[in-house]
C-alpha positions in Angstrom: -0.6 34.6 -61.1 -2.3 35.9 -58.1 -1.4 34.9 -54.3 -4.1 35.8 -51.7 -2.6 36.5 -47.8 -4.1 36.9 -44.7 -1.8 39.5 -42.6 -1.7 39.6 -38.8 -4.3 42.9 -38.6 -6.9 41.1 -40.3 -6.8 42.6 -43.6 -6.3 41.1 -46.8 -3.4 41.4 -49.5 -3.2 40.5 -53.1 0.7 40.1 -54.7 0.4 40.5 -58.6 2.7 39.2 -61.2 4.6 42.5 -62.9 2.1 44.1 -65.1 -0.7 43.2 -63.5 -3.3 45.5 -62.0 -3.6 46.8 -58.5 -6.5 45.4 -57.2 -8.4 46.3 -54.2 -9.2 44.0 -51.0 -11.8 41.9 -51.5 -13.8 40.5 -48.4 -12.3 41.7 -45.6 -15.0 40.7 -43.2 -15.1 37.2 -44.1 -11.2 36.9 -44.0 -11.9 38.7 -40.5 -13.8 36.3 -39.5 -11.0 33.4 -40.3 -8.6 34.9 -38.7 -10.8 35.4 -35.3 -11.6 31.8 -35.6 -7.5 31.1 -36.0 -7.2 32.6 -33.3 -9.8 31.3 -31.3 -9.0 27.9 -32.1 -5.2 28.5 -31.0 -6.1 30.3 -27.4 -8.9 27.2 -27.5 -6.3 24.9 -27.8 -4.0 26.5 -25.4 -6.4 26.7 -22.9 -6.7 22.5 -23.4 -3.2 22.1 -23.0 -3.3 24.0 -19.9 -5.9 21.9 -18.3 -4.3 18.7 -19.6 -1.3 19.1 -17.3 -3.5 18.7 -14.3 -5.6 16.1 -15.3 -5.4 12.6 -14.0 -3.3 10.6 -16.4 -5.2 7.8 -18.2 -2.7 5.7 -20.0 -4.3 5.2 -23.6 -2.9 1.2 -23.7 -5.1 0.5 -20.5 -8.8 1.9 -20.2 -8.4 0.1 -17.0 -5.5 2.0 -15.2 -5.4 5.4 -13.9 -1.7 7.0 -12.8 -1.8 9.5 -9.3 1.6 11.2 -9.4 3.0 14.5 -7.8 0.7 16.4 -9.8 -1.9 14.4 -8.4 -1.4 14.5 -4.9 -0.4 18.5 -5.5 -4.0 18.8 -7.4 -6.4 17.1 -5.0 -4.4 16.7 -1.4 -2.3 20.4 -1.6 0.7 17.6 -0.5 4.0 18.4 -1.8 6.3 15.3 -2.3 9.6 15.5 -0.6 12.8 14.6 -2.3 13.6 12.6 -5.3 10.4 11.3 -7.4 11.5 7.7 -9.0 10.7 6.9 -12.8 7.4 5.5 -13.9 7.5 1.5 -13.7 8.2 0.0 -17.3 5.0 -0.1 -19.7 6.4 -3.9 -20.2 6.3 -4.3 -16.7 2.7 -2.9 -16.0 1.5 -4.4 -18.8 2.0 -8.6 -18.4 0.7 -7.7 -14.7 -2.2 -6.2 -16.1 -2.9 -8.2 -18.8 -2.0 -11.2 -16.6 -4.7 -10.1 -13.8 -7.3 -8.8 -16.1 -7.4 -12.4 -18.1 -8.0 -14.1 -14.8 -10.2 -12.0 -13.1 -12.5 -10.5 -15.7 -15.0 -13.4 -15.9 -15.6 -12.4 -12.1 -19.1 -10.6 -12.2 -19.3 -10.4 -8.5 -16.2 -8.3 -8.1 -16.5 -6.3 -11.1 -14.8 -5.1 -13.6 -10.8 -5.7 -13.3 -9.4 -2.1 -12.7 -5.4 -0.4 -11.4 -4.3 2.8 -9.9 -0.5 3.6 -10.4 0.3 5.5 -7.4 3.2 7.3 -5.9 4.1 6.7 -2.1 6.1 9.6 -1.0 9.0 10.0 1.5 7.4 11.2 4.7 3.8 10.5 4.6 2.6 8.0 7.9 -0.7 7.9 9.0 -1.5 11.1 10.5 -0.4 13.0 7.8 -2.8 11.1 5.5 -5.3 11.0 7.2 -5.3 14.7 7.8 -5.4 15.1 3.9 -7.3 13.2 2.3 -10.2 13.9 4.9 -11.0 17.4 3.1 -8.6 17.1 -0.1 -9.0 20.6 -2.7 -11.0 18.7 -5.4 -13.4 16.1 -5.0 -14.9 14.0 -2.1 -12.8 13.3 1.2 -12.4 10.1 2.9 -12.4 10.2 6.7 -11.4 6.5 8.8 -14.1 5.2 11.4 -14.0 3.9 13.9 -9.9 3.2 13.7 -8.3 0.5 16.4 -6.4 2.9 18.6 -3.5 -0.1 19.0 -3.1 1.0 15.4 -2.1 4.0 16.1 0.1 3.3 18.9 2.6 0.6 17.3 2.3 1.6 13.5 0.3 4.8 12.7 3.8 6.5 13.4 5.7 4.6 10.7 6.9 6.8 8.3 7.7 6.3 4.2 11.5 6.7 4.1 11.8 6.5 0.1 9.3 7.8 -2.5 7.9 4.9 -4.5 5.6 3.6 -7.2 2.7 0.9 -6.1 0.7 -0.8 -8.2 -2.6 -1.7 -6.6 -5.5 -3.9 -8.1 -8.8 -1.9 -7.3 -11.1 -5.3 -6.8 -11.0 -8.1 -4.2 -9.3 -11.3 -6.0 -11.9 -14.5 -6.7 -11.2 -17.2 -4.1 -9.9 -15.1 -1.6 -13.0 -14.1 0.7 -13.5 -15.8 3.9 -9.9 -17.7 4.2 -7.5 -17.4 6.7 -4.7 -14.8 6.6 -2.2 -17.4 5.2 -4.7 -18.8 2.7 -4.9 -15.5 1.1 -1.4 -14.9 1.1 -1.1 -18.0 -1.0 -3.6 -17.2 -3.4 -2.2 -13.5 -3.7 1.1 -15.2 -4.7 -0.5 -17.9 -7.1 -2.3 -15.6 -8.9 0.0 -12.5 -9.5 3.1 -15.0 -10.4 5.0 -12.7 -12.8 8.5 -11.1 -13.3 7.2 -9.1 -10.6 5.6 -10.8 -7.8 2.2 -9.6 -6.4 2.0 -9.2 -2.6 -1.2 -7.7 -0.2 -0.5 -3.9 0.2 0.1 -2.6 3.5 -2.6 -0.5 5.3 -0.9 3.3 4.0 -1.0 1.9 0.2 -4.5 0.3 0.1 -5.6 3.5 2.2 -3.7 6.2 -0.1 -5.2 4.3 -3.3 -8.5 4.4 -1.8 -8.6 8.3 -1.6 -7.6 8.7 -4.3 -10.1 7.0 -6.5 -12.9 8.2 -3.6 -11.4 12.4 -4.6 -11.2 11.6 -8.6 -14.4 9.6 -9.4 -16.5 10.0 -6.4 -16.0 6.0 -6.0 -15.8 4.2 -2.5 -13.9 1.1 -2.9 -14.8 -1.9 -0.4 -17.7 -0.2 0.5 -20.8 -1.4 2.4 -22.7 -0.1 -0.2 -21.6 -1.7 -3.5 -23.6 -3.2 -5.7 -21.3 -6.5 -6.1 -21.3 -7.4 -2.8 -23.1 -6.4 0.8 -19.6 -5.8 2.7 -16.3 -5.4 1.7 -12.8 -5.3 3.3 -9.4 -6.3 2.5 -6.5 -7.5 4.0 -3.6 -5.8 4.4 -0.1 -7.6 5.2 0.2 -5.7 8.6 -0.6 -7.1 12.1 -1.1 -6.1 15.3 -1.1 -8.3 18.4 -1.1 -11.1 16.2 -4.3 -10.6 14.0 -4.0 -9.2 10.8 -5.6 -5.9 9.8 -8.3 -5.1 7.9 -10.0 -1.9 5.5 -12.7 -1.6 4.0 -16.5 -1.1 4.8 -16.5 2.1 3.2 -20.2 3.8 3.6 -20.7 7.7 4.5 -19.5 7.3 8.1 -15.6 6.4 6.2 -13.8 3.9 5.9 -13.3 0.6 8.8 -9.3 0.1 9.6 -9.4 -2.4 12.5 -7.9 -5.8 13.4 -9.7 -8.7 11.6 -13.5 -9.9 13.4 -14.0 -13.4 13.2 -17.2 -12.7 12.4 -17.0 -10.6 9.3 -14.0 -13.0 7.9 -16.9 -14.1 5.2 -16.5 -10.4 3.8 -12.5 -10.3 4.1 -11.1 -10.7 0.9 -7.6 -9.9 -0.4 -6.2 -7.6 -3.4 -2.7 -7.1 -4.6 -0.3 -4.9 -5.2 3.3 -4.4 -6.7 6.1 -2.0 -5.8 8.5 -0.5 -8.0 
C-alpha cells in the first residue's frame, strides 16, 4: 500500500509498505501547482476575513437592517467612542419590532420599501461635533446641514450624549402621518410601534446621525427633495424650540433642512420612529 504526501517545499513523497520499491517523484509540477493554489486560496481567504471586520454588518435574519457600531463610526467618521460600548439589543427584541413594522408598512408603495439602521449614540457627541464629521467622513459621501435655524444652536445644539446607546430607527416616513399636527403624529408613532418596546419620534442628533450614515455607506439621501416616492420629505423630531416642533429632512445636494416646522410645508412633514436600548 502506497500513501502519496504533499510536503511544505512543494515536492512530492511516496511511503511504501516494507519490501516495496523506491520509487521516484512523480509530477512534481502539477502537485506544485496544488499547493500554490492552497496557498493562494488560504492568503485569499485571509485577506476576506480581514476586510470582513470592517465591513458594515448586515444581519443575515433581516435583509432589511443594517448595524453602524464603533467600527462603523471609526471606519467612515475617524470618531472614537468614549467609554463603555452597551451590548447589542436582543435579536427577539429587534425582531417583533421589525417584523411588527415591516407587516404594516410594506404594502406602502409611496414610502418604499420598509428598511432599519441599528446605530450606536455615543457619550459625548452634540451637534457640533457631528456635524463637523459627517460633513467630510473618510469613506463615502458627506452630509453637510442647510440652512440650520440658528435658535437651534443656541438652546440645544450644545446638548451633549452623557451615555453611549443603541437606537433603532425606521428609515421611511410612517403611512398616515404626513401633514398632521405634532400631537397627531405622536399618536400614530405610538399606535403603530405598540410592542414590548414602545416606538417614539427620534430626536434631531438620532435621525441626523442615522441619516449620515446611510448617505456615507450607500450613497442614499434619506428625506430628500429628490426621491422618487415623494417630491419633499422631512420628519419630525420630538424636540422643540419656542414652542414649534422641529423638523429634518429635504435632503438635496445643498444638505440636509434642520429648522422649526413651516406651516406651509406641513403637507411634506411626516414622522418615523425609533427605539432606544
Amino acid at each position: 500500500m502506497r500513501y502519496n504526501i504533499i510536503q511544505s517545499n512543494g515536492s512530492y513523497s511516496s511511503l511504501l509498505n516494507d519490501n516495496s520499491e523506491k520509487r521516484e517523484t512523480v509530477y512534481p509540477n502539477i502537485l506544485s501547482t496544488i499547493w500554490n493554489m492552497t496557498l493562494g486560496n488560504q492568503e485569499t481567504s485571509s485577506s476576506i476575513a480581514s476586510e470582513k471586520e470592517n465591513e458594515i454588518v448586515k444581519p443575515k435574519a433581516y435583509s432589511n437592517l443594517t448595524v453602524y457600531d464603533e467600527t462603523a463610526w471609526k471606519k467612515y467618521f475617524d470618531y472614537d467612542i468614549e467609554g463603555e460600548i452597551p451590548e447589542r439589543p436582543s435579536e427577539t427584541i429587534t425582531s417583533e419590532i421589525i417584523t411588527q413594522m415591516t407587516k404594516t408598512e410594506q404594502k406602502c408603495e409611496l414610502e418604499g420599501t420598509p428598511t432599519f439602521s441599528l446605530t450606536l449614540i455615543p457619550k459625548g457627541l452634540n451637534l457640533e461635533k457631528l456635524e463637523f464629521v459627517i460633513k467630510k467622513p473618510i469613506e463615502g459621501k458627506g452630509t453637510s446641514l442647510w440652512p440650520i435655524y440658528n435658535p437651534i444652536r443656541k438652546t440645544i445644539g450644545n446638548e451633549t450624549v452623557d451615555k453611549t446607546y443603541w437606537v433603532l430607527f425606521y428609515e421611511r416616513i410612517i403611512q398616515g402621518t404626513r401633514n398632521k399636527h405634532y400631537k397627531d403624529q405622536k399618536a400614530i408613532v405610538r399606535q403603530k410601534t405598540f410592542s414590548n418596546s414602545q416606538g417614539t419620534l427620534p430626536g434631531f442628533l438620532e435621525a441626523l446621525t442615522c441619516i449620515a450614515f446611510k448617505r456615507a455607506v450607500t450613497g442614499e439621501r434619506l428625506f430628500s427633495n429628490y426621491s422618487k416616492h415623494t417630491p419633499d420629505s422631512y420628519i419630525r423630531c420630538k424636540e422643540k424650540i419656542d414652542q414649534n416642533p422641529l423638523m429634518i429632512g429635504g435632503f438635496s445636494h445643498l444638505g440636509i433642512h434642520l429648522r422649526r416646522e413651516d406651516k406651509y410645508q406641513r403637507q411634506y412633514v411626516g414622522a418615523t420612529a425609533c427605539w432606544k436600548f
